[in-house]
Rosetta silent file (secondary structure, phi, psi, omega in degrees, C-alpha in Angstrom):
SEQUENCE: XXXXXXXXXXXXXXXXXXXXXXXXXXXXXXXXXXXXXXXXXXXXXXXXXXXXXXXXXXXXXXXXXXXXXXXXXXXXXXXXXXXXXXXXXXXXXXXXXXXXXXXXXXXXXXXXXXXXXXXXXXXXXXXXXXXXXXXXXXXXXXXXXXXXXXXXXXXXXXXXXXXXXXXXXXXXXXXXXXXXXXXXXXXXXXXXXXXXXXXXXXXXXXXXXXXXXXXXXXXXXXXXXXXXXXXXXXXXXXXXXXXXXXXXXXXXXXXXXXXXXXXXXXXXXXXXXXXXXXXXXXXXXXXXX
SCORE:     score description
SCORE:     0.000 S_00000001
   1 L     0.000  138.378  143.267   31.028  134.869 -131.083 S_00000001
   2 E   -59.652  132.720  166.704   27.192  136.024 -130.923 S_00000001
   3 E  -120.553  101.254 -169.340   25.796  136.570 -133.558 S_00000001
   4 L   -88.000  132.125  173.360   22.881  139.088 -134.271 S_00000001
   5 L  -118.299  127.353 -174.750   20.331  140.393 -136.395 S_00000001
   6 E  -136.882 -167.683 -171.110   18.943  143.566 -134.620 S_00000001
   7 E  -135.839  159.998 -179.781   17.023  147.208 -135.718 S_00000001
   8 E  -178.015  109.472  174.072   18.456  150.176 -134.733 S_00000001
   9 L    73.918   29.814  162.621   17.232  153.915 -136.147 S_00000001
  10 L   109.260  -29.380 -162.955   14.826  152.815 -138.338 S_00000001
  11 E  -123.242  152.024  175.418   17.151  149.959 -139.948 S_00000001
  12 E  -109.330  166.966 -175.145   18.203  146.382 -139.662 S_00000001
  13 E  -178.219  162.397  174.029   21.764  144.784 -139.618 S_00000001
  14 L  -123.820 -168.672 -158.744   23.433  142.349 -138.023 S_00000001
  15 L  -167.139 -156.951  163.484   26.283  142.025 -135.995 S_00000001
  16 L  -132.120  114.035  162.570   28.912  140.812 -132.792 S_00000001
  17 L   -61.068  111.160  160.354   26.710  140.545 -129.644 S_00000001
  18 L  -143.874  142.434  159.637   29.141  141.833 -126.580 S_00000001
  19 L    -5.213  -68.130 -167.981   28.922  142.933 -123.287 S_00000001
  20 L   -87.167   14.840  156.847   30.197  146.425 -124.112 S_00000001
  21 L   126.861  156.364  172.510   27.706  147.002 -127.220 S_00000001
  22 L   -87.849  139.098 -146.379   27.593  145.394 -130.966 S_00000001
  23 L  -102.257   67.410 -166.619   29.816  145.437 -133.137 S_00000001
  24 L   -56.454  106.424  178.093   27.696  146.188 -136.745 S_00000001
  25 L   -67.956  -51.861 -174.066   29.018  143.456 -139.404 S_00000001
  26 L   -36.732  -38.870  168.398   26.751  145.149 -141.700 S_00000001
  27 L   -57.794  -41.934 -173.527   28.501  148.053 -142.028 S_00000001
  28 L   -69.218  -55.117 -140.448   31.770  146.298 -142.654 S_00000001
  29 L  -136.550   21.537  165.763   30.624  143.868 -144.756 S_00000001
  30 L   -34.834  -42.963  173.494   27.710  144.464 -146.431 S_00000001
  31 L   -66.479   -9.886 -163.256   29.046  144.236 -149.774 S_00000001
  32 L  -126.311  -67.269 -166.803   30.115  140.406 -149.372 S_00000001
  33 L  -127.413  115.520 -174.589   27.463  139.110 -147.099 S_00000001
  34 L   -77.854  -25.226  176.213   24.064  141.524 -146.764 S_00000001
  35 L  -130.305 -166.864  175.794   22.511  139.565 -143.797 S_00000001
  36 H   -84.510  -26.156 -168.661   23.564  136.956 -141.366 S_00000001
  37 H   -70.133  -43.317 -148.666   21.370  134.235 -143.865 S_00000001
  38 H   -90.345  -69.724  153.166   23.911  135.560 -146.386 S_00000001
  39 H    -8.093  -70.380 -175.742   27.268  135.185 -143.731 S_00000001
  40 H   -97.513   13.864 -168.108   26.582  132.027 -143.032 S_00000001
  41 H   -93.309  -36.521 -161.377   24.963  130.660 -146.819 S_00000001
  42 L  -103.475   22.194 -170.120   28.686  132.288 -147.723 S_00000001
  43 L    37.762   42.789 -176.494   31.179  130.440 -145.180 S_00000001
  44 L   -86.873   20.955  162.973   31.546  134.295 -143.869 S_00000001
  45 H   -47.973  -75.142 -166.251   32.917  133.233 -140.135 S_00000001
  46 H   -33.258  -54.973 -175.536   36.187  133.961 -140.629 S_00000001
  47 H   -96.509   14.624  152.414   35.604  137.103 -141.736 S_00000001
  48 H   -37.505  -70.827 -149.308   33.215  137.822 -139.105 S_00000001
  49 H   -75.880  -46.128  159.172   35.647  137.002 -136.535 S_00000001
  50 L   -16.275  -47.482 -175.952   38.256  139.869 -138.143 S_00000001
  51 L   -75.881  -20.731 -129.116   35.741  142.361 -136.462 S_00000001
  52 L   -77.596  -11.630  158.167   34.934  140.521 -133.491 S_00000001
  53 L   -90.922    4.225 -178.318   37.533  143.132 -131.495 S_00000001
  54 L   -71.517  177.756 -169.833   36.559  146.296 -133.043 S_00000001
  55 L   -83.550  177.595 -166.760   34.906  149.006 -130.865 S_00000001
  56 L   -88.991   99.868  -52.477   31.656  148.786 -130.643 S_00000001
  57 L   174.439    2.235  165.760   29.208  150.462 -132.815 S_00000001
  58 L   171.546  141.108  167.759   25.712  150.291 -130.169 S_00000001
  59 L   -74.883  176.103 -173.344   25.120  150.063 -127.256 S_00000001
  60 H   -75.009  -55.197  177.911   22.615  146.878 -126.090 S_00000001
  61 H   -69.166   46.115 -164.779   20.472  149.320 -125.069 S_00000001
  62 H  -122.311  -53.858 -172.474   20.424  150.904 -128.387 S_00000001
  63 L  -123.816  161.083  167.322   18.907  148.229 -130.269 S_00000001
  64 L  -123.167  140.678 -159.527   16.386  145.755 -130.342 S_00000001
  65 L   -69.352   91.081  167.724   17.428  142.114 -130.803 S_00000001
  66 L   -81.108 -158.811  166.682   15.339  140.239 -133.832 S_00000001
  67 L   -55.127  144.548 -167.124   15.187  136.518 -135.024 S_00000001
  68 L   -67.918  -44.991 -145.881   18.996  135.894 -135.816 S_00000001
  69 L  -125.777   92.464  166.885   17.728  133.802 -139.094 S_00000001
  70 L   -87.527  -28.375 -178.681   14.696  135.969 -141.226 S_00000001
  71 L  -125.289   17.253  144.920   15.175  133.379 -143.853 S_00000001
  72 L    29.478  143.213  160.158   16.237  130.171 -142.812 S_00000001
  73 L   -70.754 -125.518 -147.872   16.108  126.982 -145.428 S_00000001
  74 L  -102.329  152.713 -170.018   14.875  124.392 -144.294 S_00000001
  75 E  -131.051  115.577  164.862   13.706  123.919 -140.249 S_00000001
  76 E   -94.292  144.332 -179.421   13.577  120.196 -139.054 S_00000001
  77 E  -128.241  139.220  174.237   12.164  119.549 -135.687 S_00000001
  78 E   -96.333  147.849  169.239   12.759  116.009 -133.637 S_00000001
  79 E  -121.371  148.727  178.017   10.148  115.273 -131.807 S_00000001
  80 L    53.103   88.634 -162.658    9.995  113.549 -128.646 S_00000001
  81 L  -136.628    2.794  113.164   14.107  113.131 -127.708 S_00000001
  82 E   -45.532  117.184 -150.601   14.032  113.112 -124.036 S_00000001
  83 H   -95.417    2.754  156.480   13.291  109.781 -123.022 S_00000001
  84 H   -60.562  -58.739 -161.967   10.938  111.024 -119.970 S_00000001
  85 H   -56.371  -29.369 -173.132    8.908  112.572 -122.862 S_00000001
  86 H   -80.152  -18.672 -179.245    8.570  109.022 -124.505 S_00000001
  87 H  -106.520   17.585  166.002    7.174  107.875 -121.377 S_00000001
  88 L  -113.371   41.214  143.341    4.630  110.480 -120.690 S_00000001
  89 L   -72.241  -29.663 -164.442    2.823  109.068 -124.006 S_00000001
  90 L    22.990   62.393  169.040    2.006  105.951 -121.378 S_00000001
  91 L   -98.484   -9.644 -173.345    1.909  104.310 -124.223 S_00000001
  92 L    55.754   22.366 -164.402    3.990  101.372 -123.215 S_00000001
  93 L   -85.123  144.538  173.871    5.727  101.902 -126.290 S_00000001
  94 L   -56.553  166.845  176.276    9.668  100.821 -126.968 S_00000001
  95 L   -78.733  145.119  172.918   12.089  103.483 -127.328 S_00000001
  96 L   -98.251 -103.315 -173.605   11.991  104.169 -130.598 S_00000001
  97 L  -142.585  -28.718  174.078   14.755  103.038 -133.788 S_00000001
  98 L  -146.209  160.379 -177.457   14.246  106.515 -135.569 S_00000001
  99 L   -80.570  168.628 -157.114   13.427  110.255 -134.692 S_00000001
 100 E  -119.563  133.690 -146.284   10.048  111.489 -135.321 S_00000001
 101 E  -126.931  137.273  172.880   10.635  114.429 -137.688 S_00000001
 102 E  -129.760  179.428  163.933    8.071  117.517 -138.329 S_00000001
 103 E  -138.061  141.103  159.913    9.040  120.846 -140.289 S_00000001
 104 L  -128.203  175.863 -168.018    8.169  124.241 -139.379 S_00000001
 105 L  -110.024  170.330 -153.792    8.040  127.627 -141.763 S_00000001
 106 L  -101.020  141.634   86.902   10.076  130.679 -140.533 S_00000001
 107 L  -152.840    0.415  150.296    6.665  132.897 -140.007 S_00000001
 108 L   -62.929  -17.694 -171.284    6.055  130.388 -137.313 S_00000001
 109 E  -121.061  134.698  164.240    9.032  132.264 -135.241 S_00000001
 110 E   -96.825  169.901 -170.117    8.821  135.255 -133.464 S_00000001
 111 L  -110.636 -169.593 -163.176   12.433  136.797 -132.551 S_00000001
 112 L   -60.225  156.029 -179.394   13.886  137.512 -128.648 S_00000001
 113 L    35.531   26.035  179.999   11.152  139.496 -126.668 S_00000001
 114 L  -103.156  103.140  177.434    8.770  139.788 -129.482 S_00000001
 115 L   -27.134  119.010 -177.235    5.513  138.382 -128.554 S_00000001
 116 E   -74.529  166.887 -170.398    3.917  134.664 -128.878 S_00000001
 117 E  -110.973  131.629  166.949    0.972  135.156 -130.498 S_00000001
 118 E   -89.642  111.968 -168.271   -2.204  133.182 -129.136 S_00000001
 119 L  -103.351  169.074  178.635   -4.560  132.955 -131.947 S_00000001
 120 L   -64.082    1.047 -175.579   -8.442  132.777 -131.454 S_00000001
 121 L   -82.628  -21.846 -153.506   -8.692  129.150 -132.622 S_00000001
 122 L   174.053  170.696 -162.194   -7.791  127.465 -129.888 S_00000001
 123 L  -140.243  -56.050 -167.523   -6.453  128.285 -125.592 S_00000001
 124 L   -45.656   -8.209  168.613   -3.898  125.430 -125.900 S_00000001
 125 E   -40.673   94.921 -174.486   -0.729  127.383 -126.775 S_00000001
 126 L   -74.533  174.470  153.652    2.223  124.965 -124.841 S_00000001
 127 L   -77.831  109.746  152.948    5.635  125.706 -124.477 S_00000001
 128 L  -143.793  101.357 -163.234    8.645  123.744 -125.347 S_00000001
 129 E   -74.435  160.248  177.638   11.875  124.923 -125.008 S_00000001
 130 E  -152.765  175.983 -157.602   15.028  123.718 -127.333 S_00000001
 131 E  -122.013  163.952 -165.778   18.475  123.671 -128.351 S_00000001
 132 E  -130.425  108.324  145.138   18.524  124.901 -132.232 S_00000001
 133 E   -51.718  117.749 -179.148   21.351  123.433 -134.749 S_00000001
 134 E   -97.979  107.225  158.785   22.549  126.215 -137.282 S_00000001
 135 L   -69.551  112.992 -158.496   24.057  124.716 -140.476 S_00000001
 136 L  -107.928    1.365  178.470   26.879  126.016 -141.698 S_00000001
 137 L  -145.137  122.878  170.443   28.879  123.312 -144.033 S_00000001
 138 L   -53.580  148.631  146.676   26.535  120.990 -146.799 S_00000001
 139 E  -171.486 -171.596 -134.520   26.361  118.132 -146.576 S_00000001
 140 L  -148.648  122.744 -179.909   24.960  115.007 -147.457 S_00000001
 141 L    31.915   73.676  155.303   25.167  110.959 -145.753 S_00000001
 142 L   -88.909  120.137  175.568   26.652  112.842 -143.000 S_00000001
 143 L   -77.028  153.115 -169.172   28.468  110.160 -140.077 S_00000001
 144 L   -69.133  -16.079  131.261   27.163  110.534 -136.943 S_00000001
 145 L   -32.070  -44.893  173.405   31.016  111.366 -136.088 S_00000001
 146 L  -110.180   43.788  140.343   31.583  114.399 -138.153 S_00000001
 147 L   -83.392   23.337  148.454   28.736  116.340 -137.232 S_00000001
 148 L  -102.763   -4.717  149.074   30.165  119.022 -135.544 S_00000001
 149 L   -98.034   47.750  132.650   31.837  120.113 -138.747 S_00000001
 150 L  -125.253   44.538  157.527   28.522  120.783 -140.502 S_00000001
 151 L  -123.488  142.182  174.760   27.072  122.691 -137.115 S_00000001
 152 L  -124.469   11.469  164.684   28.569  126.303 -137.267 S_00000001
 153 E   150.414 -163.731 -167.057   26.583  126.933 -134.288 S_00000001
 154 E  -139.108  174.770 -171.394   23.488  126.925 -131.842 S_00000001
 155 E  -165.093  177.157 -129.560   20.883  129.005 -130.804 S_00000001
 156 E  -138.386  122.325  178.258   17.815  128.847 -128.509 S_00000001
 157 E  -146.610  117.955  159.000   13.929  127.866 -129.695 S_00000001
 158 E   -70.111  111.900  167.059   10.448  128.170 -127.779 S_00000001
 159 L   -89.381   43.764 -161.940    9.053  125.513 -129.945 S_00000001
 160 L   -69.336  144.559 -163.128    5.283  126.615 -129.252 S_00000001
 161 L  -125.443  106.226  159.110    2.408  124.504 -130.016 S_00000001
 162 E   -63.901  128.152 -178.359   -1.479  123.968 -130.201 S_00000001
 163 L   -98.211    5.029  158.764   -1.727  121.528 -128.821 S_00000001
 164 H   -58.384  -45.490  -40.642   -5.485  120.707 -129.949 S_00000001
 165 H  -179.347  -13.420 -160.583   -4.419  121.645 -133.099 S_00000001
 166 H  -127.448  -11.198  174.316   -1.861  118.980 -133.660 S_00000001
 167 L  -113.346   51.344  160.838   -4.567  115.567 -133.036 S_00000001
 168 L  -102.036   22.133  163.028   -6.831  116.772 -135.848 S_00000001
 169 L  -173.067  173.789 -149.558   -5.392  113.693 -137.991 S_00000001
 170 L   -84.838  -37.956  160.526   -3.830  110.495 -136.801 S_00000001
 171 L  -155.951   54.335  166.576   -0.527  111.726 -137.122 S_00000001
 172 L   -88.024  114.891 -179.878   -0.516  114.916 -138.665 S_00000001
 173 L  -124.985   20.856  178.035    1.168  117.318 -136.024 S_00000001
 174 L   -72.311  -57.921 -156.792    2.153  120.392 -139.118 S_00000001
 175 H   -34.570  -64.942 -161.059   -1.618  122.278 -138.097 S_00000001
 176 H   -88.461   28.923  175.597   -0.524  123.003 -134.161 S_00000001
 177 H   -76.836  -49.219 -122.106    3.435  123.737 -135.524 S_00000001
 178 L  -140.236   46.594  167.874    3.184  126.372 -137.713 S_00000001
 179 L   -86.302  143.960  162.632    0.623  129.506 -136.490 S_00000001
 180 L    -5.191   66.479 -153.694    1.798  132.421 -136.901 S_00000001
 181 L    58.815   63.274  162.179    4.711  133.503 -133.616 S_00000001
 182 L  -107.069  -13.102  161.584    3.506  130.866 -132.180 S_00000001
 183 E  -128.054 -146.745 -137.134    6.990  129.659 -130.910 S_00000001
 184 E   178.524  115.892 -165.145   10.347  131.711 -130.956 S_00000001
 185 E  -140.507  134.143  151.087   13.739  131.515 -131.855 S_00000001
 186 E   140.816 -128.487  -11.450   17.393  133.121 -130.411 S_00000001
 187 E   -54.337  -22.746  167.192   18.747  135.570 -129.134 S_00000001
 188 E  -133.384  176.138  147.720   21.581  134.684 -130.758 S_00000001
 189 E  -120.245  156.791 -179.193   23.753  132.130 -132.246 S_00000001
 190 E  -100.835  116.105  139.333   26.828  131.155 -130.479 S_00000001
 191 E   -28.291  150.463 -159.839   29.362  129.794 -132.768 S_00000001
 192 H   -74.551  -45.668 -172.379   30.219  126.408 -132.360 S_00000001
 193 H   -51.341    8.071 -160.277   33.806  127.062 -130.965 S_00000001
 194 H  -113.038  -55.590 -176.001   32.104  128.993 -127.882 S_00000001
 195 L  -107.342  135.129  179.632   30.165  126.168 -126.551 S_00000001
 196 L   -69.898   96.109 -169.084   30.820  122.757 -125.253 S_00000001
 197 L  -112.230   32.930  170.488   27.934  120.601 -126.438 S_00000001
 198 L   -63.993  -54.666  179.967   29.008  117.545 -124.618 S_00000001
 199 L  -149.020  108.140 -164.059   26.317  118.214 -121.978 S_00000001
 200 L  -108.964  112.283  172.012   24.295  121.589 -122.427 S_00000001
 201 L   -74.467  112.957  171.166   21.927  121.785 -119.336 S_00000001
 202 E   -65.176   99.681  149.357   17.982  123.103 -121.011 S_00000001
 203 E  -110.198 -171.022  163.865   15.318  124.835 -118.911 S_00000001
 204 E  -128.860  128.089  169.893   12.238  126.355 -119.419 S_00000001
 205 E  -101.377   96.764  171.078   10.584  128.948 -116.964 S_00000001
 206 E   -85.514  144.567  163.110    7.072  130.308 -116.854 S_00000001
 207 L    58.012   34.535 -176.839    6.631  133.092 -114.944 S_00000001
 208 L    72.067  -15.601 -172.813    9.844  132.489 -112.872 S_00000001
 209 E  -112.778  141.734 -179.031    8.777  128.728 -112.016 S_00000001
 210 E   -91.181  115.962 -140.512   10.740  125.807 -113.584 S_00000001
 211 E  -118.170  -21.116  156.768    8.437  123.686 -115.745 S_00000001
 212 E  -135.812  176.020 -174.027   11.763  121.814 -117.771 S_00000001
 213 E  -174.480  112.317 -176.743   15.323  121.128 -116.845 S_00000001
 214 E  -154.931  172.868 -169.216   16.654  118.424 -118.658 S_00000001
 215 L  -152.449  151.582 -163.221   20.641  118.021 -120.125 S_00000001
 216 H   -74.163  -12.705 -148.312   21.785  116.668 -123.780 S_00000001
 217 H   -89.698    1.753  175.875   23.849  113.648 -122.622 S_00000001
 218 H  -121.632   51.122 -174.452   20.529  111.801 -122.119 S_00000001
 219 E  -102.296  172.433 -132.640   18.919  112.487 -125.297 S_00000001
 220 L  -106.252  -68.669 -159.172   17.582  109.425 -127.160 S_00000001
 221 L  -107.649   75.802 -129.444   18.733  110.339 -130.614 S_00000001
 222 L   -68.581  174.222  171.396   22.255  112.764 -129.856 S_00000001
 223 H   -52.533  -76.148  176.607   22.842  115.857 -132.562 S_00000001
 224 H   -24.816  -49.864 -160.822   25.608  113.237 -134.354 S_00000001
 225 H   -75.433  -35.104 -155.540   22.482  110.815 -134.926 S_00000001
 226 H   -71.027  -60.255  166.734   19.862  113.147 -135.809 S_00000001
 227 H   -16.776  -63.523  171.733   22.378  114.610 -138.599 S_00000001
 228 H   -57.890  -16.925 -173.953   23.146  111.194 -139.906 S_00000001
 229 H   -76.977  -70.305 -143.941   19.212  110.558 -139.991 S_00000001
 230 H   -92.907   12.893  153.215   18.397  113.429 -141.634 S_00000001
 231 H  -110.057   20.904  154.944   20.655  113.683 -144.430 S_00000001
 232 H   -42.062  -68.591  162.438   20.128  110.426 -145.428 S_00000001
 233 H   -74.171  -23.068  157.973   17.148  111.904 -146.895 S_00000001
 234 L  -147.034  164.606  171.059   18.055  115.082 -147.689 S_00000001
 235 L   -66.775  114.219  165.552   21.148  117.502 -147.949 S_00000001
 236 E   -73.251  136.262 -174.772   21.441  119.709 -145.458 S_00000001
 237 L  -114.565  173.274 -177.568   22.717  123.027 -146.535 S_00000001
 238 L   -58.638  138.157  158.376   24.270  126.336 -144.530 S_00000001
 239 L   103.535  -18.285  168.829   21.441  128.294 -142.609 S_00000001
 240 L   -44.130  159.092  169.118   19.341  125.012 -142.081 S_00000001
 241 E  -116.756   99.789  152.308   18.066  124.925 -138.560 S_00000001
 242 E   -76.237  112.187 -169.506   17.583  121.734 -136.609 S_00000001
 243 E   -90.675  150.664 -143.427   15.435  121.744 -133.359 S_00000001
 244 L  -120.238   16.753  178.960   16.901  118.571 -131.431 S_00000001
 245 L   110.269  155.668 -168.321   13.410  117.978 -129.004 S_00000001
 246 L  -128.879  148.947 -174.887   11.848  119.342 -125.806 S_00000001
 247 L   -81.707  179.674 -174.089   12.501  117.889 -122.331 S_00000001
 248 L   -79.292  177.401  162.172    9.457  116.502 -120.303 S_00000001
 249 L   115.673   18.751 -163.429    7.354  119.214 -118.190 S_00000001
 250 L   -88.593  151.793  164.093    5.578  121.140 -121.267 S_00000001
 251 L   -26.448  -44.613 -174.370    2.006  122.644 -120.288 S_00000001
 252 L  -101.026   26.476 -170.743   -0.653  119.853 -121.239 S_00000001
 253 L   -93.196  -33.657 -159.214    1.738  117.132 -119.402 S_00000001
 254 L   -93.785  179.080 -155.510    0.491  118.684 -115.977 S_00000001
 255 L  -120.678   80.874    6.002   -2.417  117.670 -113.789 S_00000001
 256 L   -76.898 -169.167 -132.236   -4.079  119.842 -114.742 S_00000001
 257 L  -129.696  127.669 -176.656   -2.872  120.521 -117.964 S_00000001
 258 L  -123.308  102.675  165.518   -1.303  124.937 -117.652 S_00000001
 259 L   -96.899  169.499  176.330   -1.258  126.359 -120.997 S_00000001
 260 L   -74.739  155.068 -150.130   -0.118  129.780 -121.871 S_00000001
 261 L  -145.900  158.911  175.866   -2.499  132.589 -121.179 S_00000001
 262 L   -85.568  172.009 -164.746   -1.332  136.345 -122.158 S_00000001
 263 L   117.958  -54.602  170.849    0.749  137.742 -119.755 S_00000001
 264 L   -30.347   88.656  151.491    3.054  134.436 -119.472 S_00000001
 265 L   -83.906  117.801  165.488    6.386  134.886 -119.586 S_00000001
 266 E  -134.900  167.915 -166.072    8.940  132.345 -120.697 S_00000001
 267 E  -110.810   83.121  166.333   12.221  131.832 -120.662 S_00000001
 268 E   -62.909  158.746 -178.365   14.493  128.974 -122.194 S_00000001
 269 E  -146.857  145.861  155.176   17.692  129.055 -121.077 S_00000001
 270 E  -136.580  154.580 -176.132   21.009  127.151 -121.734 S_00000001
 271 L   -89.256  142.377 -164.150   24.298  128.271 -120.020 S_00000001
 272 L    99.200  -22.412 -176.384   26.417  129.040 -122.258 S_00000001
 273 L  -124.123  -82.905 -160.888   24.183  129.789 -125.353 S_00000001
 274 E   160.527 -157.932 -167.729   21.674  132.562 -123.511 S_00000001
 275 E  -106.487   81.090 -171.832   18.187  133.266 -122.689 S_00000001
 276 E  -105.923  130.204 -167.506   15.028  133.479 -124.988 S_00000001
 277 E  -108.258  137.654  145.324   12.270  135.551 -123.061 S_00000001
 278 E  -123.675  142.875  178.597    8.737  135.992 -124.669 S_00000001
 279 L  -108.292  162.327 -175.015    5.358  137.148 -123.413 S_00000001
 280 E  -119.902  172.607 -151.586    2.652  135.751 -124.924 S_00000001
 281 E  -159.968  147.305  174.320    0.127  138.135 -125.792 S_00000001
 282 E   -66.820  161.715  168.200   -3.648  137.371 -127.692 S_00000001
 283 H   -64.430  -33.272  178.880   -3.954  137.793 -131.224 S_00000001
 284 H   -75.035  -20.613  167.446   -6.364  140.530 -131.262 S_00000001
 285 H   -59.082  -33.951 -170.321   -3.702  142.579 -128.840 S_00000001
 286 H  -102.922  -35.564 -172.833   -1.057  142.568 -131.953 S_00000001
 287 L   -62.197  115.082 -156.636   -3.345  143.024 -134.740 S_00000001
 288 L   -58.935  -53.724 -144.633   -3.045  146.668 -136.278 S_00000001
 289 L   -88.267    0.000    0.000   -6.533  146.310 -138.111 S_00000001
C-alpha cells in the first residue's frame, strides 16, 4: 500500500494512494486513528489494508499530496553511508566503526511538490536525496537481524542542506539541517511488504540531469546496522523516521561546486517507492508578509 496524507476541499485526510484515485482512510476510520501519525502510533495496518480495495473516493487530480508524517517523533539522519561519500572528505580517513548521527525537526520538511525554501542567509542550499525508514513496531537493543519487523515502511527524503551553515563549529552540522523546507520528505510511504529492500537503486535529478545514482547493497552501515546502533541508545518508537545517508554527487562535491538556485527542480527517485519532485523557490517568494 501507499500511504497518504493529502488536502482536498478545504480539508486534510489521509488515505490509499492508487492509480485509479485514493481511497480516504479518514473517512472510514477516523474514529480509531485521526491521521496517518495516529495509524501507524496505533499498529492501524491491518485495518488500513481492509479498505485498500474499496472504490475510490478522489481522483489524483483532485488532491494535493502533503508530507505523509505532520508529526513525526523522533528523525535520525546517518550521515555519510555511501562509501564514495567517505572518500570525497579526502581525508584519508578509515571507513568508519560507527554511523555519524544528526537529528532533524519536522518544520525542516516540506511535503511532495511544495517548495524548498532558500533562505537569505546563505546561496548554499545542496541536495541530497534518501531512502527514509518509517517505524512502526518499538523497540529497543534491536539485532541487526530483526529489523525489518520494526520498519513498517519507507518513503523518500530530499535531505537539503546549507552547506556553509553546517562548518560554523567543529562538528556541529544541526545549523545547515534544520531551516525551515529546506529539505523534503515523501510522496508516500510504501509499506514494507511492497518493496524489496535487498537492493533499492537511489537517484537524484536536477533539472532532468543525474547528479546521484547509487544502490543500498553497498552502503557502509545497512538499515539492520543502523537500527541496532541506534537503539542501543534510544528506543525507537512507531512514526520514528530514519534517513539511512546520501550517495556521492551532492552540489558542493562538484568542480565547481552547483548549488540550488530558484527554479531547480529535483527529483529523488527509487523504483519501487516513487518520486519526490520540489522546486526550490527564495524565501522572500513564499513569504505572505
Amino acid at each position: 500500500m501507499k500511504l497518504v496524507t493529502f488536502a482536498s476541499g478545504g480539508a486534510v485526510s489521509y488515505g490509499i494512494w492508487r492509480e485509479d484515485g485514493i481511497v480516504d482512510l479518514g473517512r472510514r476510520l477516523r474514529d480509531r486513528f485521526p491521521d496517518l501519525d495516529a495509524l501507524i502510533a496505533g499498529d492501524g495496518l491491518a485495518a488500513a489494508a481492509a479498505h485498500a480495495e474499496a472504490a475510490p473516493d478522489h481522483a489524483p487530480g483532485d488532491v494535493r499530496l502533503r508530507r505523509p508524517l505532520d508529526r513525526f517523533g523522533k528523525c535520525l539522519c546517518v550521515g555519510v553511508n555511501y562509501p564514495d561519500r567517505n572518500a570525497e572528505y579526502r581525508d584519508a580517513s578509515d571507513l568508519p566503526p560507527y554511523p555519524s548521527l544528526f537529528v532533524r525537526f519536522p518544520e525542516s520538511f516540506a511535503g511532495p511538490d511544495e517548495p524548498l525554501i532558500r533562505p537569505p542567509e546563505s546561496l548554499q542550499l545542496d541536495y541530497e536525496g534518501e531512502i527514509v525508514l518509517v517505524i512502526g513496531r518499538a523497540g529497543r537493543r534491536i539485532a541487526a537481524a530483526e529489523w525489518r519487523r520494526h520498519v513498517m515502511g519507507y518513503t523518500l527524503a530530499n535531505e537539503g542542506t546549507l552547506r556553509d551553515w553546517v562548518r560554523h563549529g567543529k562538528f556541529n552540522v544541526t545549523p545547515g539541517k534544520n531551516w525551515a523546507s529546506s529539505g523534503a520528505l515523501g510522496p508516500w510511504i510504501v509499506t514494507a511488504d511492497a518493496v524489496d529492500a535487498e537492493r533499492l537503486r537511489i537517484t537524484t535529478h536536477v533539472n532532468g540531469a543525474l547528479r546521484q545514482d547509487d544502490t543500498t547493497d553497498r552502503l557502509m552501515f545497512p538499515f539492520g546496522r543502523i537500527l541496532e546502533y541506534v537503539s542501543t541508545f534510544c528506543t525507537l518508537e512507531p512514526g520514528d523516521i530514519i534517513l539511512t545517508g546520501t550517495p556521492t554527487g551532492s552540489g558542493a562535491r562538484l568542480d565547481p561546486p552547483a548549488y540550488l538556485v530558484p527554479g531547480d527542480v529535483v527529483e529523488v527517485a527509487v523504483e519501487g517507492i516513487g518520486t519526490l519532485r520540489n522546486v526550490v523557490r527564495d524565501e522572500a517568494e513564499t513569504d505572505p508578509s
